[in-house]
N, C-alpha and C positions, 0 to 999 in steps of 0.2 A: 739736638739729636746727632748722635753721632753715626757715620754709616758705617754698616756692617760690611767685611771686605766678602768677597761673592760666595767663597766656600765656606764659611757660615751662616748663609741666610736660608730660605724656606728651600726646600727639595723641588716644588714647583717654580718658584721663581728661576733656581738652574736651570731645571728642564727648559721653560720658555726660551730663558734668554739663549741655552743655546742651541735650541728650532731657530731663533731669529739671524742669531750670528750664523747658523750655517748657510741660511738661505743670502743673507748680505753674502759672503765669501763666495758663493754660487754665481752672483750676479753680477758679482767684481772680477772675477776670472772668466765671464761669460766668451769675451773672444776666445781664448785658451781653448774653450769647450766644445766650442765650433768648429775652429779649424781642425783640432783633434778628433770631432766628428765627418769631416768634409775631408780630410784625408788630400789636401791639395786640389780639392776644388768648393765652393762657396755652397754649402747644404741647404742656404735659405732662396736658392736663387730657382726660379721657376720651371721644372724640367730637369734639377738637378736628377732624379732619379725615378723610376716608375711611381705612377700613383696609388697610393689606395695599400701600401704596401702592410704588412702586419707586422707586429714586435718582432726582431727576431734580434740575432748579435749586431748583424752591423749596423740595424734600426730599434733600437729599446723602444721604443714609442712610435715605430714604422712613419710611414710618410703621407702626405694630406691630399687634397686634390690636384695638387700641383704638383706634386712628385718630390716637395721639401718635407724635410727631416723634421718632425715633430718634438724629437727631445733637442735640437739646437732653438724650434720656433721658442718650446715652454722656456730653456734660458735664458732669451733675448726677450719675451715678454715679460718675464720678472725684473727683469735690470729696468725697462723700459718702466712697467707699474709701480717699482720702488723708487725711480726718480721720481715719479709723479707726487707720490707719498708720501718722500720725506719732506719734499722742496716747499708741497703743502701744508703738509705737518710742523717742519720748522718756522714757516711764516706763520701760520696759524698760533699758534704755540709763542713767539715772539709778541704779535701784536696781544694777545690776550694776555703778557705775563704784562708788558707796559701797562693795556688798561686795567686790569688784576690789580694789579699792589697797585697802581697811582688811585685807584677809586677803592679801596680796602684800605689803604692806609692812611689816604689823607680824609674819607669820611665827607662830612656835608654836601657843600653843595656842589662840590667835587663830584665825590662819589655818586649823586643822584643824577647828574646829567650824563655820567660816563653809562653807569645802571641804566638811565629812561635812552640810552643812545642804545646797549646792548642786545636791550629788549627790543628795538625797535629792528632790531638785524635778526632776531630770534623768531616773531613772526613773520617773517616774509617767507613765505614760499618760495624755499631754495627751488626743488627738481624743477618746475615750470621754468622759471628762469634759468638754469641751464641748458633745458634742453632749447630754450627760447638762446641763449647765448650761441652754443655749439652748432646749430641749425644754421643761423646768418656768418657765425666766423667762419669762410673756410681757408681751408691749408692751415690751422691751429696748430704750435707748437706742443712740446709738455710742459716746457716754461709758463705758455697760455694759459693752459690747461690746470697746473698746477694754481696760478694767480685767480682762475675765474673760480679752482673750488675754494681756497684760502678768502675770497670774499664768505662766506658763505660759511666755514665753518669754524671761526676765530671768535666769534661772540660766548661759544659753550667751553671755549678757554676762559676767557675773559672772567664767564658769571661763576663757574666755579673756583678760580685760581683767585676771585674777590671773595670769595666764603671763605674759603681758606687762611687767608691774610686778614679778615675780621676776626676768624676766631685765635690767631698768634698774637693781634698788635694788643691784646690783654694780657698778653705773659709777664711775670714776673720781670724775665731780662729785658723784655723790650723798656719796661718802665728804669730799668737801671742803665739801659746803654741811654735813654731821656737825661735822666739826673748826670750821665759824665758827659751831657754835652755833644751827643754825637747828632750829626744831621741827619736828614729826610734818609737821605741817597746810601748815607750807610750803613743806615738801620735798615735798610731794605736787602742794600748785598752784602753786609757783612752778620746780619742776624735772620731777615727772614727766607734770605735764598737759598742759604745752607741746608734751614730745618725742610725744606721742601723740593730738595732736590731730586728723591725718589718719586713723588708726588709728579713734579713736572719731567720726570724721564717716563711714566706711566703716560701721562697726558698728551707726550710728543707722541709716544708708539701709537695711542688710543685714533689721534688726530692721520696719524699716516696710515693707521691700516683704514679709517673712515673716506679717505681719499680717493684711497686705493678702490673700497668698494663703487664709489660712487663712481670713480670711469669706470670699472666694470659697468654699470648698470645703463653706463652714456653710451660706451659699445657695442653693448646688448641690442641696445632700440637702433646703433648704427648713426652714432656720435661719437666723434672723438679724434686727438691728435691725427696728424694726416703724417703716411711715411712712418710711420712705427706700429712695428709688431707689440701688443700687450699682451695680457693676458685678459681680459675683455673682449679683445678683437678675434681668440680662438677661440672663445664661449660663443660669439656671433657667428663666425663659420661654422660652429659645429652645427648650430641649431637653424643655419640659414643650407646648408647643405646637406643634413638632414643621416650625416653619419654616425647618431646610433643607429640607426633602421638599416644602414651599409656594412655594420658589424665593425666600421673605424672608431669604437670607443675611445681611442686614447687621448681623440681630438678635443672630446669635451671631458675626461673625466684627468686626465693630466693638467690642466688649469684650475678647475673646480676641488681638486687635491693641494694643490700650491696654495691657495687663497683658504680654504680649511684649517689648512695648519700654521698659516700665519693668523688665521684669527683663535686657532687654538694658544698661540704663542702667545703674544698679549695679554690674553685670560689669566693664564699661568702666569706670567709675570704680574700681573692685576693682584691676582688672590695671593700669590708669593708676596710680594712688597706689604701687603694688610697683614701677611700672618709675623711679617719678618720686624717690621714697625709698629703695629698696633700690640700694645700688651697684653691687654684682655685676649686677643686670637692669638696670641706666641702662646697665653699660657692654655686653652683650648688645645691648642694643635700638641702641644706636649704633652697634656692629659690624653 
């Protein structure tokens, strides 16, 4: 399969991917954004400015209970939730691509103990054990944080990216890259990694925004990294200080917006890469 370069592929897939990239670019400049908000003094710091403030010019998202700047909080909690996400997502994604293809492609008794090991990380009752993690570790970094959710979500790598690579290693070329002699290792990166590289760029995003949610949800209950602002930790203030009912809406509907349209973003890249690679749905979406 060869890949399509980006301004030829699904109209959704662009869209997605570039909600994603703008929100990365947002996150990456996030000092820049701050200072530029704080004007020569630190926006996030307690008492920067009156509290309870409403949108106006010099506060697009007004200020919190603390008197900090709420559009510097939401760009320093998205830097903070996307490190979580990807750090997760990429380990996750990693160890699922190794047991993936080593148990898709090598088959027997390989594959059945990689599989009966998979499954046995599939049943277990992730949230208990999180929140049973998060509760005893304190002072948790996001490095922590990111390693305790990549326990936990690298198996649903794993059991798909092995469907995947059973239903390849019956192609045609894989039996002709066999007959000219190539090994394990190269039929792996030189034939089945290419044809699935869209496949596992869907998987990485799929894995990092699942991440993402789940500190949210560690936040929510009032779990999570110590020392960093996320975007979970101002869904926790909003609904632990009770500012819809203050009329400070921005506190919870400015995080709950950010996280919306990164999981809108994904989607759209999800359905874009089906319509852009699968041919039955390229020729649907044409018709």
């Amino acid at each position: 399969m060869r890949l399509a370069p980006l301004w030829r592929t699904s109209a959704k897939l662009q869209v997605g991917f570039g909600i994603l990239a703008f929100f990365f670019l947002v996150a990456f400049v996030h000092p820049l954004i701050v200072d530029l908000i704080g004007r020569g003094k630190n926006p996030l710091e307690i008492g920067a400015y009156p509290a309870w403030l409403m949108p106006s010019g010099a506060h697009p998202l007004g200020t919190d209970r603390y008197g900090r700047d709420l559009l510097a909080m939401t760009v320093t909690g998205l830097w903070s939730s996307l490190q979580v996400g990807v750090m997760a997502g990429l380990f996750a994604t990693f160890i699922g691509v190794v047991v993936g293809f080593t148990a898709g492609f090598k088959g027997g008794k390989v594959d059945s103990f990689l599989a009966t090991t998979t499954d046995m990380f599939l049943v277990v009752p992730s949230l208990p054990l999180l929140i049973t993690l998060s509760a005893y570790a304190r002072n948790v970094s996001l490095w922590q944080v990111a390693l305790m959710l990549t326990i936990f979500s690298w198996p649903f790598a794993a059991r798909t990216i092995r469907a995947q690579v059973l239903s390849l290693r019956s192609r045609p070329y894989i039996d002709l890259a066999r007959a000219n002699k190539m090994t394990d290792m190269e039929i792996i990166f030189q034939e089945l990694v290419p044809n699935m590289l869209p496949y596992l760029g869907v998987g990485l995003a799929n894995a990092s925004l699942g991440a993402i949610f789940a500190l949210v949800g560690l936040e929510v209950i009032g779990l999570g990294p110590s020392g960093a602002i996320d975007l979970g930790l101002m869904i926790n203030w909003a609904v632990t200080w009770g500012s819809m009912s203050l009329g400070a809406w921005p506190l919870f509907v400015a995080p709950v917006t950010v996280l919306s349209l990164l999981f809108l973003a994904v989607n759209l890249m999800n359905v874009g890469l089906e319509e852009t690679y699968n041919p039955r749905l390229r020729r649907v979406a044409g018709a």
